[in-house]
C-alpha positions as CSV (number, residue, x, y, z in Angstrom):
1,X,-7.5,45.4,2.8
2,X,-4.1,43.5,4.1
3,X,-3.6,40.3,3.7
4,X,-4.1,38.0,7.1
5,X,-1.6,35.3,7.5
6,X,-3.0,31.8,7.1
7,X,-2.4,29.1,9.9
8,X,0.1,27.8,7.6
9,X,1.6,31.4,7.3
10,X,3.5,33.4,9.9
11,X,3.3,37.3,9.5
12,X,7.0,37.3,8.4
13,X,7.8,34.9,6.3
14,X,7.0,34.2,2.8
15,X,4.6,32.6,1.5
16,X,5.5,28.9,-0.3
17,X,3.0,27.5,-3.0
18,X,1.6,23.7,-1.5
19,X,2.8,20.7,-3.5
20,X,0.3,19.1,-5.6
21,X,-0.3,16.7,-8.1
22,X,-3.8,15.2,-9.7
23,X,-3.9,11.7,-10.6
24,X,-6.6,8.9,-11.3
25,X,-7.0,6.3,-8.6
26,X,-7.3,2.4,-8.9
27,X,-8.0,0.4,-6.1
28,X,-7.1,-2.5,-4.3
29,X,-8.7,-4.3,-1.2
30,X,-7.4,-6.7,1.2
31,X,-7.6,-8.8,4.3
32,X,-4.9,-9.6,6.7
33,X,-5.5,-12.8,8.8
34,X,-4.2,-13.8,12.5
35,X,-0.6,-13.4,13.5
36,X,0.2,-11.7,9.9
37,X,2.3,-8.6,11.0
38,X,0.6,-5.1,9.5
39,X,3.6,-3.1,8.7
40,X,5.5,-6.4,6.7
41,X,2.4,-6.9,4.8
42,X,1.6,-3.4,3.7
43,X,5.2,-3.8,2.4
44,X,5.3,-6.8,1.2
45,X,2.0,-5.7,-0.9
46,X,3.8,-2.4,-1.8
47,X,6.8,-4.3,-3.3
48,X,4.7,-6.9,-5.5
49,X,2.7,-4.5,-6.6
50,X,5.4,-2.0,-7.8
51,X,3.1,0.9,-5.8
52,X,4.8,4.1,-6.2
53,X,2.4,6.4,-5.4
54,X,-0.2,4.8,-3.1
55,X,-2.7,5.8,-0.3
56,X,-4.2,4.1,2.7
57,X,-7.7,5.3,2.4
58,X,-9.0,3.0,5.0
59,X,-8.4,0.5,7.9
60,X,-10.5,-1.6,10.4
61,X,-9.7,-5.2,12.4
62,X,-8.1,-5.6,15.7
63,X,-4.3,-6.4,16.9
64,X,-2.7,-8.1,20.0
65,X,0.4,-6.5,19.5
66,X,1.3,-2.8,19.1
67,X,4.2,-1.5,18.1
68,X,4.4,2.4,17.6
69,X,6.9,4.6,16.9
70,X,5.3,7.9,19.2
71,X,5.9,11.7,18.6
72,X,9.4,13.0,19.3
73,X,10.8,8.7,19.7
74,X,13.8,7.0,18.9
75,X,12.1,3.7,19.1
76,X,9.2,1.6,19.1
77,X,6.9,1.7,22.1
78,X,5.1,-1.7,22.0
79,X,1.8,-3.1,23.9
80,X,0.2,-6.6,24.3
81,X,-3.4,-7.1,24.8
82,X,-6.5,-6.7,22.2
83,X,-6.6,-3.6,20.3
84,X,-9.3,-2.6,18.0
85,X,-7.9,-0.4,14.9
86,X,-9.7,2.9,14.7
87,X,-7.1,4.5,11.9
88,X,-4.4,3.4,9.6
89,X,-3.7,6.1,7.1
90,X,-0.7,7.7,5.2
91,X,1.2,6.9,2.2
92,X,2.8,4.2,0.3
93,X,5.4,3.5,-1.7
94,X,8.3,1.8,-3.2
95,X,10.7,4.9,-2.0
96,X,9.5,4.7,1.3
97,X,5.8,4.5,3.2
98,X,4.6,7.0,5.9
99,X,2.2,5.5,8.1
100,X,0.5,6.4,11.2
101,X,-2.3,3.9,13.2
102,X,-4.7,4.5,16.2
103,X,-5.7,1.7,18.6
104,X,-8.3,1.2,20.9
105,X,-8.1,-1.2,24.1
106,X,-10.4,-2.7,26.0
107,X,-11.0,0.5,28.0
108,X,-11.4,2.7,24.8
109,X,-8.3,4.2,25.5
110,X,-6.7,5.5,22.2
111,X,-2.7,5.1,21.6
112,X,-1.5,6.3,18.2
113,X,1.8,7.3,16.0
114,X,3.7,5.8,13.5
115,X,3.3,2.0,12.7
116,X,6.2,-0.2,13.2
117,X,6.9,-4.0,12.8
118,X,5.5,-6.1,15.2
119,X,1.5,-4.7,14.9
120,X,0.2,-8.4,14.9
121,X,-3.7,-8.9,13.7
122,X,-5.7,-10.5,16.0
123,X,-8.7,-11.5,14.2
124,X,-8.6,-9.7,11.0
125,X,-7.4,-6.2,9.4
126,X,-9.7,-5.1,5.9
127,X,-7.6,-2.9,3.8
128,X,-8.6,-0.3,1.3
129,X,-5.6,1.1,-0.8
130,X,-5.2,3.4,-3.1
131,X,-3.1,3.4,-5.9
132,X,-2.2,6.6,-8.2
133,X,0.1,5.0,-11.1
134,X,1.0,8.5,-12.8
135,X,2.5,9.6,-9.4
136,X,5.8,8.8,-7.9
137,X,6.3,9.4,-4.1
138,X,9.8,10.0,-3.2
139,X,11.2,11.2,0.0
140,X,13.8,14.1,0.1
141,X,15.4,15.6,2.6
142,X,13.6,19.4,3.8
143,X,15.2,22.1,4.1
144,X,13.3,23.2,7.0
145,X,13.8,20.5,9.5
146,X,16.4,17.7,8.0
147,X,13.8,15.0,7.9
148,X,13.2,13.1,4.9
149,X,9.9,14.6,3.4
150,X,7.4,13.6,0.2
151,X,8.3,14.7,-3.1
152,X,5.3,14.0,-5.9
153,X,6.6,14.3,-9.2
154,X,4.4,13.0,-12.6
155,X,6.1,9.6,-13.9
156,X,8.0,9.7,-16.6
157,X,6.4,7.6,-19.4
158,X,8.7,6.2,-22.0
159,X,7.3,6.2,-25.3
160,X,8.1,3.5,-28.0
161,X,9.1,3.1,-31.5
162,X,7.2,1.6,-33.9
């Protein structure tokens, strides 16, 4: 029987083995209060943390301001009003975070891409993150497209003399 190609897969090209690393998780949680800006601090956590290799497994709160960086954009796109947050996920790290965030308004209408500066909580924003202290992220350029893309590698553990 031949082979189908996957989604993943055209018929003529080969295929390339996915990327993967397992790692133990810790956690952290937090809560954002009004006027703190969500993308400064996610950062701001990221940096005094030392986070590496981290995950946003979960998001929920509203925003009055939206600023999104959409698909195929320069720039930000931004929006005042009252948002509810229905996603925040991606990854984080010291080398460089990827995140993307979905927003509901008052309508139910859903806006979503890549979460810049100036995403300004409302009433609150509860934050579940995920931290995998093996792990490094880096981001390399790809080959395929010329964007800067994740790398996973196991850290490097320095071992002492007694």
């Amino acid at each position: 029987m031949k082979n189908e190609p996957t989604l993943a897969q055209s018929a003529d090209e080969p295929r390339k083995p996915a990327q993967s690393q397992s790692a133990a998780m810790q956690t952290y949680t937090i809560r954002l209060r009004p006027g703190q800006d969500l993308k400064a601090e996610l950062d701001a956590f990221v940096a005094a943390h030392h986070i590496e290799a981290g995950a946003l497994l979960t998001c929920v709160g509203s925003l009055t301001d939206l600023s999104l960086r959409l698909a195929n954009q320069d720039g930000a796109t931004t929006w005042q009003g009252h948002f509810e947050i229905v996603s925040l996920v991606g990854t984080l790290s010291t080398n460089g975070s990827h995140l993307h965030l979905s927003a509901a308004d008052s309508t139910g209408r859903t806006l979503g891409g890549h979460l810049m500066p100036g995403c300004r909580i409302y009433t609150t924003a509860e934050l579940l993150i995920g931290v995998m202290p093996t792990l490094v992220y880096t981001r390399e350029p790809d080959p395929t497209y010329g964007y800067r893309e994740l790398v996973v590698r196991k850290k490097s553990v320095v071992k002492k003399r007694p």
